[in-house]
Structures are given as structure tokens and as C-alpha cells.
C-alpha positions in Angstrom: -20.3 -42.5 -42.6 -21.2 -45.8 -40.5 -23.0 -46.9 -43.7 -20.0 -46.0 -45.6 -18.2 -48.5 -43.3 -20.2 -51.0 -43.0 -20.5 -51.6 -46.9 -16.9 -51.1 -47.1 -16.0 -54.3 -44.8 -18.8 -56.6 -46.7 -17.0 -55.3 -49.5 -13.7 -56.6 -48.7 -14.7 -59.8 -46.9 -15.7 -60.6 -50.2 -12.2 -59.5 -51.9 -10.3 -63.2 -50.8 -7.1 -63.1 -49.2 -5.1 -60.7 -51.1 -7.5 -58.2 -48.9 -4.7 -57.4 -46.0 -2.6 -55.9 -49.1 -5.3 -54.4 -50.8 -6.2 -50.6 -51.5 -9.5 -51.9 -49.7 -7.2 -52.4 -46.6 -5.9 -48.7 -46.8 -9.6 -47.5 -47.3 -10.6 -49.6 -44.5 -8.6 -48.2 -42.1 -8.5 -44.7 -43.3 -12.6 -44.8 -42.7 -12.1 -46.2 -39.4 -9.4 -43.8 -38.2 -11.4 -40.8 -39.9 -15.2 -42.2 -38.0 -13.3 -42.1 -34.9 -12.5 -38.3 -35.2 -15.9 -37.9 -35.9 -17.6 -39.5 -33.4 -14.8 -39.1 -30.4 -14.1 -42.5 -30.1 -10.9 -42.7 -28.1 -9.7 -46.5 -28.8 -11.0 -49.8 -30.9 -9.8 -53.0 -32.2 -11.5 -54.8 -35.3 -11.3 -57.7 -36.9 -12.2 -58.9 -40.7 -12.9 -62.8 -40.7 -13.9 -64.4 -44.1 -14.0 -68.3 -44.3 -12.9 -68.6 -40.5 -9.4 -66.8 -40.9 -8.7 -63.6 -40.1 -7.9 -61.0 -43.0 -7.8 -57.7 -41.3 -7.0 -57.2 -37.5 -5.9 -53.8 -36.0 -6.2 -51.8 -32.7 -6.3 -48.1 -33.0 -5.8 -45.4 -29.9 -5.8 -46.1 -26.2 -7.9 -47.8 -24.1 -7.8 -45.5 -21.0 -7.3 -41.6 -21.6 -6.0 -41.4 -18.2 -3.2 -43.5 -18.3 -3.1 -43.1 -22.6 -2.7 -47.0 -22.0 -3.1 -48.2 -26.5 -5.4 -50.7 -27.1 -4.2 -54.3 -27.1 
């Protein structure tokens, strides 16, 4: 699955700027939502950069389970 990911995001860094609008986008973030049920990972932010500007940039979950505090 990591592998999966990884390829994925070389992939689309490689798409140009329509990426954000893409069906790469959608797959993008489907893989990373689905690798965090898998491996229990409670919160993340990433970021695509291609040419020095950013083309993809989310945060998923929370930060502290406690306090359910999302990631910012």
C-alpha cells in the first residue's frame, strides 16, 4: 500500500497543475484516507509541491485523541 502511495504522488507531481482537479487528486486522497485505517494513524497533513508551488495540500483527522483536537 505505501508503495502504492508513494508512486501515486510521483505520478501526479508529474500531472502539471490541473492535478488539484484531477481524478489523481481523488485517488490521492482516497489512498491516504484508506493507509490511515490500515495502519491506525490517527491525524496527517501532506503536501504535493511541483515546480516550488503547492498542488495538493490537506490535513486529515486529529492531532490529539484526547482532546479530538483536527489537525491544522
Amino acid at each position: 500500500m505505501f508503495r502504492k502511495l508513494i508512486v501515486l504522488v510521483l505520478l501526479s507531481i508529474s500531472a502539471g497543475p490541473s492535478f488539484a482537479q484531477s481524478a489523481n487528486h481523488k485517488k490521492l486522497d482516497a489512498m491516504i484516507v484508506q493507509g490511515m485505517k490500515d495502519w491506525q494513524i490517527p491525524g496527517l497533513a501532506a503536501v504535493v509541491v511541483k515546480d516550488g508551488e503547492i498542488v495538493f495540500q490537506k490535513t486529515y483527522g486529529v492531532k490529539n485523541l484526547e482532546t479530538k483536537l483536527p489537525v491544522d
